[in-house]
C-alpha positions as CSV (number, residue, x, y, z in Angstrom):
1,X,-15.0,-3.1,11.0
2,X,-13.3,-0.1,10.4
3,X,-9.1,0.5,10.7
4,X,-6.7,3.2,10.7
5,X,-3.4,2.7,8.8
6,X,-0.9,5.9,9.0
7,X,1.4,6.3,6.9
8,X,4.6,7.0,7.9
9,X,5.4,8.7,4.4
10,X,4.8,12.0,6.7
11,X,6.8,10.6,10.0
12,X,9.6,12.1,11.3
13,X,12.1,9.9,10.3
14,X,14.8,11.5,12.5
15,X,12.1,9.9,15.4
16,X,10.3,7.1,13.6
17,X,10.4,4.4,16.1
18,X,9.2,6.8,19.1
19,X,6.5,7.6,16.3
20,X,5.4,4.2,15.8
21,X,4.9,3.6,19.1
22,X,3.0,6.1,19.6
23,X,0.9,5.2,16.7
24,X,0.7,1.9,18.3
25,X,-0.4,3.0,22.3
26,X,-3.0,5.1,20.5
27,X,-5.0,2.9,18.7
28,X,-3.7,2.3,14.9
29,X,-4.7,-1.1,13.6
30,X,-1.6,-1.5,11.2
31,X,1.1,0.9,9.9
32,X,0.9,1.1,6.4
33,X,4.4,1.7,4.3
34,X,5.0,3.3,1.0
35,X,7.7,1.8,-0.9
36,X,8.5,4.0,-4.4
37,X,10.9,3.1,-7.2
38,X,11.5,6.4,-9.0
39,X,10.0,4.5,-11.9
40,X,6.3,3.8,-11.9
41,X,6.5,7.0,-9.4
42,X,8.4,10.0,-9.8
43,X,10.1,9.8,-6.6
44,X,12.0,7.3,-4.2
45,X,11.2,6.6,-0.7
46,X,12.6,3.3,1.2
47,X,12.9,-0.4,1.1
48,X,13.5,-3.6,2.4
49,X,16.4,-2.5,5.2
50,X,13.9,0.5,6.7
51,X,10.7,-2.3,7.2
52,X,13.6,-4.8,8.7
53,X,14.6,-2.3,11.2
54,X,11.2,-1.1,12.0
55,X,9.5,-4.3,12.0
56,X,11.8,-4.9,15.7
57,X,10.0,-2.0,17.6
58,X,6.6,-2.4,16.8
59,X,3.7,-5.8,17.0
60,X,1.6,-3.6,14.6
61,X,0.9,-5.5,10.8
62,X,2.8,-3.8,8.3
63,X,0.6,-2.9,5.2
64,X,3.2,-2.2,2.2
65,X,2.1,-0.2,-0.3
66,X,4.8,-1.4,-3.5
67,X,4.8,1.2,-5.7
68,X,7.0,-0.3,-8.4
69,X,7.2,-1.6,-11.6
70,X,7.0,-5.2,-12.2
71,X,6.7,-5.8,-8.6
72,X,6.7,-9.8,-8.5
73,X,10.6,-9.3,-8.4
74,X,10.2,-8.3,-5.1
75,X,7.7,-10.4,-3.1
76,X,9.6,-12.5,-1.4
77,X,11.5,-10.4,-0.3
78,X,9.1,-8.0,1.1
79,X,7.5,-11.4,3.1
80,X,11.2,-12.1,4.6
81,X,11.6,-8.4,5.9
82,X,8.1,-8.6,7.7
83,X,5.3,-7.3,5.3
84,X,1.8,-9.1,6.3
85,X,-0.4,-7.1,3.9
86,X,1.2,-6.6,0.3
87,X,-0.4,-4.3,-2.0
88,X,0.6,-3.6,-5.7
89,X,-0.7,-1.8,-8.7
90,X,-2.7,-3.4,-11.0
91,X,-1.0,-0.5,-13.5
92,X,2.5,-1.8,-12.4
93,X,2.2,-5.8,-13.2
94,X,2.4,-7.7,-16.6
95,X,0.6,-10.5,-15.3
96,X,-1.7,-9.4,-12.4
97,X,-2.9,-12.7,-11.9
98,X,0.5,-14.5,-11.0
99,X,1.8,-11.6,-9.1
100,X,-1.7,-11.9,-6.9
101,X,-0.9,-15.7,-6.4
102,X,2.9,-15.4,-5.7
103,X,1.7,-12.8,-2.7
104,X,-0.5,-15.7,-1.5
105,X,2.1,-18.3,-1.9
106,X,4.2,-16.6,0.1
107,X,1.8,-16.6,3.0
108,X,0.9,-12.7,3.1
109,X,-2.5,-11.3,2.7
110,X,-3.4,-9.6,-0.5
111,X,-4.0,-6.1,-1.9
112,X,-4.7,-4.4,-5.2
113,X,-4.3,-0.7,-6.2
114,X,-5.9,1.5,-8.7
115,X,-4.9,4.6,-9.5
116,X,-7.8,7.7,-9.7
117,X,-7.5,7.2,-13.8
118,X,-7.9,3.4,-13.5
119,X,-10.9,2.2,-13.8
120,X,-12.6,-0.2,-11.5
121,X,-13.5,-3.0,-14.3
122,X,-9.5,-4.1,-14.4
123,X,-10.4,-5.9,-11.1
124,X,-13.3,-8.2,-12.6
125,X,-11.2,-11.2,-12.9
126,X,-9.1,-11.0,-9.8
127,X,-11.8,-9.5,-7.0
128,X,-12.5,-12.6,-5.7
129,X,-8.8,-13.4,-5.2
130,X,-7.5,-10.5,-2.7
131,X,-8.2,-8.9,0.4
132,X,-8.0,-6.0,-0.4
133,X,-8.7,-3.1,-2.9
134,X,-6.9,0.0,-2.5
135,X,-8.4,3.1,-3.9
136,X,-5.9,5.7,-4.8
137,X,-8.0,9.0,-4.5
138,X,-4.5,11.0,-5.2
139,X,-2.2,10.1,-8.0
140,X,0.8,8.2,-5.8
141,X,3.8,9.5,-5.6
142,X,3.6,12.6,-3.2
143,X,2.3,12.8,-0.3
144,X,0.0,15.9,1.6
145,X,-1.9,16.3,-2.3
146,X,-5.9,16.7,-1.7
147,X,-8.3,14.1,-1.9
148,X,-10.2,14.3,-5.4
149,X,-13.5,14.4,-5.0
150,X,-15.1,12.2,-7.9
151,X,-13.1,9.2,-6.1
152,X,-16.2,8.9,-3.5
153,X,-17.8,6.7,-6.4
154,X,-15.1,4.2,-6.6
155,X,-15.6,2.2,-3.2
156,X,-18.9,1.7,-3.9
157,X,-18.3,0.3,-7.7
158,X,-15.7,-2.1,-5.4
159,X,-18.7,-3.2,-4.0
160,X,-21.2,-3.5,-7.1
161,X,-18.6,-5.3,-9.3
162,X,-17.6,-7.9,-6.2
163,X,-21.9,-8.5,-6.1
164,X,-21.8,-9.2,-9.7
165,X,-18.7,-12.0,-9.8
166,X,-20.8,-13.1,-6.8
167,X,-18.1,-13.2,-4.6
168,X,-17.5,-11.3,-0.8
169,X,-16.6,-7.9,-1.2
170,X,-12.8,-7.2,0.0
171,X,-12.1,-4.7,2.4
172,X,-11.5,-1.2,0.5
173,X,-8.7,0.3,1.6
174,X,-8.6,4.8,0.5
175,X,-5.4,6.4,0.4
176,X,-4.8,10.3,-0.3
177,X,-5.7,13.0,1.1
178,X,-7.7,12.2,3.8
179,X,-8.5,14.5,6.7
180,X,-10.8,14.6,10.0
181,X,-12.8,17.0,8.0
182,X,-13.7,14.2,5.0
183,X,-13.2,10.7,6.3
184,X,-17.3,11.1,7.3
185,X,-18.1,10.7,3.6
186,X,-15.4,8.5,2.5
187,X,-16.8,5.5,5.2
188,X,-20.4,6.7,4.1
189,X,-18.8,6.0,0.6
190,X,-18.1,2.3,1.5
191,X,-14.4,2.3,2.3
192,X,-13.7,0.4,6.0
193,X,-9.6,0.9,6.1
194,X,-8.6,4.8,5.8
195,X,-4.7,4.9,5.2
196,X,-3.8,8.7,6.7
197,X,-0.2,10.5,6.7
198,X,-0.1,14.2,7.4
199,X,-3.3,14.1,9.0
200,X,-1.9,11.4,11.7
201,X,1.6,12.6,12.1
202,X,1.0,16.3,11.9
203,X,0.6,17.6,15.4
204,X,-0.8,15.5,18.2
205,X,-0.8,12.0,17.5
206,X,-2.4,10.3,20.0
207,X,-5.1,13.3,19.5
208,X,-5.3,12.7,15.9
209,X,-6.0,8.8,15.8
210,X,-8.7,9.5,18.7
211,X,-10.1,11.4,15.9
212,X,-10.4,9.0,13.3
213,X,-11.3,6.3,15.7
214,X,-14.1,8.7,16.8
215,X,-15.4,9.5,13.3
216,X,-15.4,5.0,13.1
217,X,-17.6,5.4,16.0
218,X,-20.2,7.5,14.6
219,X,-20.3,5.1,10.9
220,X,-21.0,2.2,12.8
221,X,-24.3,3.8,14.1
């Protein structure tokens, strides 16, 4: 099954809850959330109060994208403002392996990031542990950069290195730079959950996500 998560890194923030609910009535299947330290990023985006506030106007899961440092600090409190899907970078943790069973712990499903540099193997020991694998095909920290091209191999080496550790492949999650024009070859690729900013929020919403839902349509067949 293929989803749609926007990311309201390119909202309106002046309008954000009118935005996710329009995100919502057209279709989205989660709203995914980038939170940035100014550390293991360049820049600094929002926290725990924003996802408290938002998490009131809108039944949507909230997929949150922790790029931090050392990110086990956090978990719980990501879990107590209403994150259901917690992703962090395999780059950002010491020990991978706790952080990933922390997340569990706390009752939240469970993602892994790599960034475009990073190479797939790091995941060998934890793939069968998390629901997720999320494909950076930017580097993260800005949003609107184009999607890099050579990425298209990545999803399916997901897939090859979950076959060999015998285990069920996670879903694999793509983030950056993702248009109308080149989400065709990224599902072809193997990915089944496209995270899209600028390309959701930019213009006609509702017409947008019809879009992507449309370009879901025509992988399935």
């Amino acid at each position: 099954m293929y989803q749609l998560s926007p990311s309201i890194l390119a909202a309106d923030f002046a309008v954000l809850s009118e935005q996710l609910f329009a995100v919502e009535e057209a279709g989205a299947d989660m709203v995914h959330i980038d939170v940035m330290d100014g550390q293991f990023v360049p820049r600094i985006s929002y926290g725990m109060p924003v996802i408290e506030s938002i998490r009131r106007v809108t039944k949507l899961p909230f997929d949150v994208h922790l790029m931090v440092a050392e990110p086990y600090r956090f978990i719980e409190d990501f879990k107590d403002c209403g994150a259901d899907l917690l992703t962090v970078h395999a780059e950002a943790c010491t020990h991978l392996h706790s952080t990933v069973t922390k997340i569990r712990q706390c009752g939240m499903k469970v993602g892994v990031a790599i960034n475009p540099a990073t190479p797939v193997e790091v995941l060998r020991h934890i793939i069968g542990e998390v629901d997720m694998v999320l494909v950076m095909t930017v580097n993260p920290g800005f949003g609107g950069q184009k999607f890099i091209p050579n990425m298209l191999k990545k999803p399916g080496m997901v897939k090859q290195l979950a076959a060999d550790e015998g285990v069920a492949c996670p879903d694999i999650q793509v983030d950056g730079g993702i248009t109308l024009f080149n989400v065709g070859e990224i599902l072809k690729a193997g990915a089944n959950n496209i995270v899209a900013g600028t390309s959701v929020f930019s213009g006609d919403i509702k017409a947008n996500i019809a879009g992507f839902k449309e370009a879901f349509e025509n992988a399935a067949k």
